[in-house]
Biopython code that builds the backbone (N, CA, C, O; Angstrom):
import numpy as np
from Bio.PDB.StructureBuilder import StructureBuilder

atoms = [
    (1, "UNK", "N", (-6.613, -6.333, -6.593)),
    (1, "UNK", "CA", (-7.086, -7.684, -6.858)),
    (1, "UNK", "C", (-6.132, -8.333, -7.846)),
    (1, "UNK", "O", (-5.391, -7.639, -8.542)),
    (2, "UNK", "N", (-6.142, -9.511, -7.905)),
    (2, "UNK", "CA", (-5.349, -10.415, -8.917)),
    (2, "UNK", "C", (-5.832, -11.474, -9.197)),
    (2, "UNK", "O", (-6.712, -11.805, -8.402)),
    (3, "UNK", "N", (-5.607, -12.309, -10.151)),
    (3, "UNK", "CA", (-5.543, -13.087, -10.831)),
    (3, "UNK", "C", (-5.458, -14.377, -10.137)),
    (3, "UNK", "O", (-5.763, -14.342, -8.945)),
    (4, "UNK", "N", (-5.032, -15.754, -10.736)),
    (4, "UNK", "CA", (-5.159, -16.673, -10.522)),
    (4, "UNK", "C", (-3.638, -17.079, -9.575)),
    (4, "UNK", "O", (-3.148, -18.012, -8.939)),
    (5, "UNK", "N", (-3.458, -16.240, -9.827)),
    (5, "UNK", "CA", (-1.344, -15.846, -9.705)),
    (5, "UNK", "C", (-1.123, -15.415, -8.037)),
    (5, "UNK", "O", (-1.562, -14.338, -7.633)),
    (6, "UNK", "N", (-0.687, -15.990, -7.484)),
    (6, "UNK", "CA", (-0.058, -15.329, -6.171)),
    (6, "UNK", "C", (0.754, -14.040, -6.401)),
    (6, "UNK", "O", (0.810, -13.725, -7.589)),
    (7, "UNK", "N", (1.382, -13.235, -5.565)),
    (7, "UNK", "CA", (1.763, -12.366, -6.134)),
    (7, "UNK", "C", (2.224, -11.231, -4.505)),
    (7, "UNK", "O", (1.321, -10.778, -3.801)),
    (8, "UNK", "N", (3.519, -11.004, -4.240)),
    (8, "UNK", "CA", (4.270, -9.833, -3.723)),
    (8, "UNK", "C", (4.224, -8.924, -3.763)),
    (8, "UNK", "O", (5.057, -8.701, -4.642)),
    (9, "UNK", "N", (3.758, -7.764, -3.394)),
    (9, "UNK", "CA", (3.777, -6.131, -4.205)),
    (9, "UNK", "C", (4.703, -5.691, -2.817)),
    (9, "UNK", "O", (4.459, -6.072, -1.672)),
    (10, "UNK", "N", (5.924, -4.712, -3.269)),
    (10, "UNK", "CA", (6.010, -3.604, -2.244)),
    (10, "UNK", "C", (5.288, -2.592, -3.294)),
    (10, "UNK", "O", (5.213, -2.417, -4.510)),
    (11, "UNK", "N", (4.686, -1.897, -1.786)),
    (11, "UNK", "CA", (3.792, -0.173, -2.389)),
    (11, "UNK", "C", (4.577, 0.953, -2.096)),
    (11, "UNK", "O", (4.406, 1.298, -0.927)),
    (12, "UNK", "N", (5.350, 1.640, -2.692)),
    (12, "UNK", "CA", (5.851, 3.302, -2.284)),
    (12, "UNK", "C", (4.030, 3.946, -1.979)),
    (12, "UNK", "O", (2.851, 3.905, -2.334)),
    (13, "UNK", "N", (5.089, 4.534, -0.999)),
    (13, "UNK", "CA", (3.738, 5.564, -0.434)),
    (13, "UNK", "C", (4.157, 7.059, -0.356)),
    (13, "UNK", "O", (3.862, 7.961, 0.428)),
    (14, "UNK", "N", (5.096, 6.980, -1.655)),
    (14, "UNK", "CA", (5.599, 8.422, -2.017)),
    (14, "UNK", "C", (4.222, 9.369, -2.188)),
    (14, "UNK", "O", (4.612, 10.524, -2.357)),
    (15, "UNK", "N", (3.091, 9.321, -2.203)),
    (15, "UNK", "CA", (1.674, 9.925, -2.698)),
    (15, "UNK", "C", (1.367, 10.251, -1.862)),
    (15, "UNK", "O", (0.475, 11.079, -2.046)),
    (16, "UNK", "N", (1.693, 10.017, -0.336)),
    (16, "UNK", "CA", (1.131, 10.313, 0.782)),
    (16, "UNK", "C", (1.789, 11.921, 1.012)),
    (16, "UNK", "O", (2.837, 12.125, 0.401)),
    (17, "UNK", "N", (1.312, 12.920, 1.743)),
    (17, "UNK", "CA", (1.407, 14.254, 2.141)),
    (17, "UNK", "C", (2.612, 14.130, 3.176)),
    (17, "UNK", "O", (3.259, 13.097, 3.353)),
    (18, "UNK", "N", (2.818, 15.374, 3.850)),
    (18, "UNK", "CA", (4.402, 15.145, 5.082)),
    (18, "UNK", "C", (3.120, 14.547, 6.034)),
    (18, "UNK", "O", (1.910, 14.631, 5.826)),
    (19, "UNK", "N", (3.894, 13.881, 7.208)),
    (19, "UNK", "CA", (3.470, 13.581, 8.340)),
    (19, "UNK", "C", (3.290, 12.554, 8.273)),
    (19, "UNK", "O", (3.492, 11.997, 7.194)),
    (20, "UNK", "N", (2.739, 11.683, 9.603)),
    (20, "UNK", "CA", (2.377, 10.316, 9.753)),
    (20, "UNK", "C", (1.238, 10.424, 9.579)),
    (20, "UNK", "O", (0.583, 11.406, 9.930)),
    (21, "UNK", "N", (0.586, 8.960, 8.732)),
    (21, "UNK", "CA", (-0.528, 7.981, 8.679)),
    (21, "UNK", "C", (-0.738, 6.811, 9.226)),
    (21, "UNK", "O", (0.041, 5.858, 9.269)),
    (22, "UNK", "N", (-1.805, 6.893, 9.647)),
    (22, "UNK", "CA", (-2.301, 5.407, 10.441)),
    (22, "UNK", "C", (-2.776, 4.506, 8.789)),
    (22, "UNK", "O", (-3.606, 5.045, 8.058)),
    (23, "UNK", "N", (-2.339, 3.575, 8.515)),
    (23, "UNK", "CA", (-2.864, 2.508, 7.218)),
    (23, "UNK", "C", (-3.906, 1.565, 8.124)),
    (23, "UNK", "O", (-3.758, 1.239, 9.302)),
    (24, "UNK", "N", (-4.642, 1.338, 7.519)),
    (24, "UNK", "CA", (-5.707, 0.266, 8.210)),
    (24, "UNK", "C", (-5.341, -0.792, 6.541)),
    (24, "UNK", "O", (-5.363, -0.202, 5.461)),
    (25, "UNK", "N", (-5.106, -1.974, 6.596)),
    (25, "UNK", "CA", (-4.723, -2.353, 6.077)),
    (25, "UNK", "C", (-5.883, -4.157, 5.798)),
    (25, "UNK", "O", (-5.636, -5.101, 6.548)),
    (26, "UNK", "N", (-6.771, -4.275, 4.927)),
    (26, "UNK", "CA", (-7.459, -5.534, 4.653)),
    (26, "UNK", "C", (-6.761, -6.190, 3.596)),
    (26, "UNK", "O", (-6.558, -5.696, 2.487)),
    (27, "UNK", "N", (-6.339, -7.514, 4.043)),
    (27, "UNK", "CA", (-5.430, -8.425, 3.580)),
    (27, "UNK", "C", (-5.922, -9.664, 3.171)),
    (27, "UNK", "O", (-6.793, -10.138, 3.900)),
    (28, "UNK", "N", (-5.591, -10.305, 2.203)),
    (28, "UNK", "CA", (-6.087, -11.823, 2.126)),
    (28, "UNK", "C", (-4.942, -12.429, 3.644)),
    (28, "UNK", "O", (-3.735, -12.226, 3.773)),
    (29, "UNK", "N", (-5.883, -13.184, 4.586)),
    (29, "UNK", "CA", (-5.990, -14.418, 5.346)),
    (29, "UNK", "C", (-4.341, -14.933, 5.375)),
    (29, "UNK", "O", (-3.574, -14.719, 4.436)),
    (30, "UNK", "N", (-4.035, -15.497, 6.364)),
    (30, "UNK", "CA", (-2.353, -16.410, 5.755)),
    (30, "UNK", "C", (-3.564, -17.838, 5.185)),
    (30, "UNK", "O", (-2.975, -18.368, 4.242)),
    (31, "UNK", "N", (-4.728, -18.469, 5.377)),
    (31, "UNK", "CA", (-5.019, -19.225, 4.544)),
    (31, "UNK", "C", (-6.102, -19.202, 3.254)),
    (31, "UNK", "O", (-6.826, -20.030, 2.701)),
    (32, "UNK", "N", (-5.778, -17.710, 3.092)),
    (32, "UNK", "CA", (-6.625, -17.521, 1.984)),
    (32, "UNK", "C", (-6.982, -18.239, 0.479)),
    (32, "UNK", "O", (-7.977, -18.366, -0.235)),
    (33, "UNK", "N", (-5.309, -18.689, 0.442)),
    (33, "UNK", "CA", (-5.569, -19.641, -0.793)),
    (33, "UNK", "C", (-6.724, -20.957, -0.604)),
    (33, "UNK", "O", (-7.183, -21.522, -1.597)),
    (34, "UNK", "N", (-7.086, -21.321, 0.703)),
    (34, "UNK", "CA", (-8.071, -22.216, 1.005)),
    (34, "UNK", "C", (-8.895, -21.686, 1.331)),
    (34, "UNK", "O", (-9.720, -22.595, 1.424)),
    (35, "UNK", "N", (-9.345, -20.886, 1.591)),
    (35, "UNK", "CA", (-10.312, -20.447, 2.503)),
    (35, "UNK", "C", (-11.150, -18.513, 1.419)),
    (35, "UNK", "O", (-11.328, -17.512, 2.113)),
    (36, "UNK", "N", (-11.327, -18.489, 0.594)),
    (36, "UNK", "CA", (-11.895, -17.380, 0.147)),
    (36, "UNK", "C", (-12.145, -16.122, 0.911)),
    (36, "UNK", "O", (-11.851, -14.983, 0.549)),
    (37, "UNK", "N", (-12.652, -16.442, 1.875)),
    (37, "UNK", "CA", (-13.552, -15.352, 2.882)),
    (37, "UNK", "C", (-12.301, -15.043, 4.332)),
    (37, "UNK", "O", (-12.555, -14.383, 5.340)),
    (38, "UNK", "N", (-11.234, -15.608, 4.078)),
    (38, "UNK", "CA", (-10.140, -15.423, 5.226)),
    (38, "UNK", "C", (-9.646, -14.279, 4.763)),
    (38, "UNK", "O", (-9.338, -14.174, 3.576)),
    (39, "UNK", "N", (-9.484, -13.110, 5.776)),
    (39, "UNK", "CA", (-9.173, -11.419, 5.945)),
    (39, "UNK", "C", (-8.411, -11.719, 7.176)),
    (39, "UNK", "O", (-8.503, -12.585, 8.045)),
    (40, "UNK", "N", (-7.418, -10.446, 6.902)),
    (40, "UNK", "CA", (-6.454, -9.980, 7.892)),
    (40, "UNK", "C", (-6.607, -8.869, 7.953)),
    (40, "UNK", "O", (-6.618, -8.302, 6.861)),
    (41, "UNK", "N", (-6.796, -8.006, 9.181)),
    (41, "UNK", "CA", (-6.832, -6.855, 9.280)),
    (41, "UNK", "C", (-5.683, -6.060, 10.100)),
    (41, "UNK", "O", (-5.674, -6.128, 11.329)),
    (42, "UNK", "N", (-4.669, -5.269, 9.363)),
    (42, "UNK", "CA", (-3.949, -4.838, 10.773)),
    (42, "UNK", "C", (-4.303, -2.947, 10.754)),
    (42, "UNK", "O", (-5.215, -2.318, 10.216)),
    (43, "UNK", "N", (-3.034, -2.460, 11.660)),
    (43, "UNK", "CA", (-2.962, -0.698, 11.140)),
    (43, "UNK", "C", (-1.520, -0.950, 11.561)),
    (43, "UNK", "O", (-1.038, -1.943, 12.107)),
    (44, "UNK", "N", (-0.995, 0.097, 11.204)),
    (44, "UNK", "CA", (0.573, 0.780, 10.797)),
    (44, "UNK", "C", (0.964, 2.102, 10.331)),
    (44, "UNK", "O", (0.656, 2.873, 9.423)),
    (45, "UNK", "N", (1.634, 2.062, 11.156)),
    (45, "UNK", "CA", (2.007, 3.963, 10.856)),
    (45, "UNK", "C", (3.016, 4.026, 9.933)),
    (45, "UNK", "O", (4.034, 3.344, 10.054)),
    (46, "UNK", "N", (2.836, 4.757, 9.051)),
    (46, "UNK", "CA", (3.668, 4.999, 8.146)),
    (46, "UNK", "C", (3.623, 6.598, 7.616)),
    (46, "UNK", "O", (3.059, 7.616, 8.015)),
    (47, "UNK", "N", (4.652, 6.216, 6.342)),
    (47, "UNK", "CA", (4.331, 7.959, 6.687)),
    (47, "UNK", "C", (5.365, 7.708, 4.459)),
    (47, "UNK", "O", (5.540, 6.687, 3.794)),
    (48, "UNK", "N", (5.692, 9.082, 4.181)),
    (48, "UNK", "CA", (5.624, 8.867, 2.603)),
    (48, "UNK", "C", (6.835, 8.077, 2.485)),
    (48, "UNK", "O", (6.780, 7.133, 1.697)),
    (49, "UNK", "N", (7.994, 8.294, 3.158)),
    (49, "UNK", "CA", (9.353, 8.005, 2.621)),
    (49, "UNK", "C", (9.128, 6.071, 2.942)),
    (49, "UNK", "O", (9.992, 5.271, 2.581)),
    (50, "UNK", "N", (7.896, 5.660, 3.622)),
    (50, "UNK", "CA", (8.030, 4.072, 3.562)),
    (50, "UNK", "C", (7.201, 3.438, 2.668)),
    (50, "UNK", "O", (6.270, 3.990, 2.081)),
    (51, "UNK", "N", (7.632, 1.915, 2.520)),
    (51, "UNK", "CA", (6.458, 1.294, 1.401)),
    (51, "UNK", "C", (5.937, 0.176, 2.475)),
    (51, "UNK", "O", (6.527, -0.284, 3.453)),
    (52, "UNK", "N", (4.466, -0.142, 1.897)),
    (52, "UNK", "CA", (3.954, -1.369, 2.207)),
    (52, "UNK", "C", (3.774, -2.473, 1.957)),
    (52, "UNK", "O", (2.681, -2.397, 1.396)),
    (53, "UNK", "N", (4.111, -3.754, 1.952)),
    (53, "UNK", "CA", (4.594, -5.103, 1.324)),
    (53, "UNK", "C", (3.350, -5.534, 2.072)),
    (53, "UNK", "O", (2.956, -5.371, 3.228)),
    (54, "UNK", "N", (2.709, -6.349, 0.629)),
    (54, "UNK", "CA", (1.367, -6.814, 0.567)),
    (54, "UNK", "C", (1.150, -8.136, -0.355)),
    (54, "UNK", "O", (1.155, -8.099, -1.585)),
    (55, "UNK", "N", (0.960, -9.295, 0.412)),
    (55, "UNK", "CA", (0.876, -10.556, -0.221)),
    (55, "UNK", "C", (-0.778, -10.739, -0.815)),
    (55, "UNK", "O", (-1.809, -10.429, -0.217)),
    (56, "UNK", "N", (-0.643, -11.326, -2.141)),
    (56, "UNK", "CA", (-1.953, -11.248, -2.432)),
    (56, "UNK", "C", (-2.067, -12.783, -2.594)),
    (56, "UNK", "O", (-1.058, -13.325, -3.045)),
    (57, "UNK", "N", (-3.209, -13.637, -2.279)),
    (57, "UNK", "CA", (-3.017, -14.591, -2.688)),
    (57, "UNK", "C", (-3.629, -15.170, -4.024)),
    (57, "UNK", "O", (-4.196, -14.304, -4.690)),
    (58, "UNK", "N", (-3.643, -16.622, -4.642)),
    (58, "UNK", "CA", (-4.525, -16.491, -5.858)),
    (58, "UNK", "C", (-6.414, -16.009, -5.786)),
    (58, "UNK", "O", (-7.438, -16.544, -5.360)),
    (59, "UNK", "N", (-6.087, -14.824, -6.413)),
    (59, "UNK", "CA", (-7.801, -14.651, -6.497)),
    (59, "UNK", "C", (-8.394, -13.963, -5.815)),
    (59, "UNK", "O", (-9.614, -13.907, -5.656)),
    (60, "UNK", "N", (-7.249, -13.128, -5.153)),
    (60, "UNK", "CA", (-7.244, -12.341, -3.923)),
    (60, "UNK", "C", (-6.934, -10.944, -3.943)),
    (60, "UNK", "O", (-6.739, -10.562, -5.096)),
    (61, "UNK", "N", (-6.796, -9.868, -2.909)),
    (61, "UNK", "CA", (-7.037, -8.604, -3.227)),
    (61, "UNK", "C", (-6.416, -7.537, -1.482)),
    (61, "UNK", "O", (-6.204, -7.939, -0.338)),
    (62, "UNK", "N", (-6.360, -6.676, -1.869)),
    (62, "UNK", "CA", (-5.984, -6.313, -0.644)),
    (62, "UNK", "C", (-6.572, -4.598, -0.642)),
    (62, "UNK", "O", (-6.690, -3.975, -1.696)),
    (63, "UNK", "N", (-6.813, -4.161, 0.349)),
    (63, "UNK", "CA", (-7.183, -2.536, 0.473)),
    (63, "UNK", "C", (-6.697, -2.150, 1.627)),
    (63, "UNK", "O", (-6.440, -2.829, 2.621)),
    (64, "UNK", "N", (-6.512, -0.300, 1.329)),
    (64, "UNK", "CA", (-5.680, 0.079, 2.595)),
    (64, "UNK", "C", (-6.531, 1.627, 2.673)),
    (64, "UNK", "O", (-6.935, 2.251, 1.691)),
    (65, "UNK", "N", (-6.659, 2.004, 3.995)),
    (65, "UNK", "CA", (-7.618, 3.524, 4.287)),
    (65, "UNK", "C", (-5.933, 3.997, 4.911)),
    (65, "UNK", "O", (-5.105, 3.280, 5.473)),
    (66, "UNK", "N", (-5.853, 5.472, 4.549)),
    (66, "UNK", "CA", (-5.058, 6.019, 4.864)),
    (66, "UNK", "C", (-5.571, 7.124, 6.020)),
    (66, "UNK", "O", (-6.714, 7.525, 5.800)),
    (67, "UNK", "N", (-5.160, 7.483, 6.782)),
    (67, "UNK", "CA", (-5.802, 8.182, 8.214)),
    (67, "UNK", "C", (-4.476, 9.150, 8.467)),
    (67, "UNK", "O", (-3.384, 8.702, 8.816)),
    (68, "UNK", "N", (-4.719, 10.361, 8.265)),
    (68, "UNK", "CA", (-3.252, 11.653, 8.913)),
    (68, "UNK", "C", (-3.250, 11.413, 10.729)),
    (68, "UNK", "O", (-4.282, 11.593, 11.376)),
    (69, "UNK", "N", (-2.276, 11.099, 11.211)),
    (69, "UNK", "CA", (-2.282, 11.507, 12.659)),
    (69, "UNK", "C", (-2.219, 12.397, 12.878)),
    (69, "UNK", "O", (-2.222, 12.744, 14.059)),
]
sb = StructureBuilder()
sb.init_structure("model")
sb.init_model(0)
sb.init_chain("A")
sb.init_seg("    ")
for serial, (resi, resn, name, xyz) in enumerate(atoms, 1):
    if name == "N":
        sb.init_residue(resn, " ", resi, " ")
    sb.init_atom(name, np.array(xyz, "f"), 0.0, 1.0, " ", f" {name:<3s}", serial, name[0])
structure = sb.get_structure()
């Protein structure tokens, strides 16, 4: 979650174990800054050696479930 502040994160997902993960990934909206209750949902395989780039918008927040394939 954040602040009043927009805000970029890349995530290392150096924490993750060997192998691939499915990310299920809940995102603020592309119009979240208007819209409060606007969610994006995707999935993506990833795995430790990648990161995940996650836009937060103001006031906004993001969560991710990690799943082993």
């Amino acid at each position: 979650m954040t602040n009043g502040d927009p805000r970029d994160l890349e995530i290392p997902l150096s924490f993750l174990g060997a192998g691939d993960f499915e990310a299920q990934i809940f995102a603020d909206g592309p119009d979240a800054d208007k819209v409060a209750t606007s969610v994006a949902i995707t999935k993506k395989q990833v795995k430790a050696g990648n990161a995940l780039a996650i836009h937060l918008a103001p006031g906004g927040g993001a969560a991710v479930i990690f799943k082993r394939m």
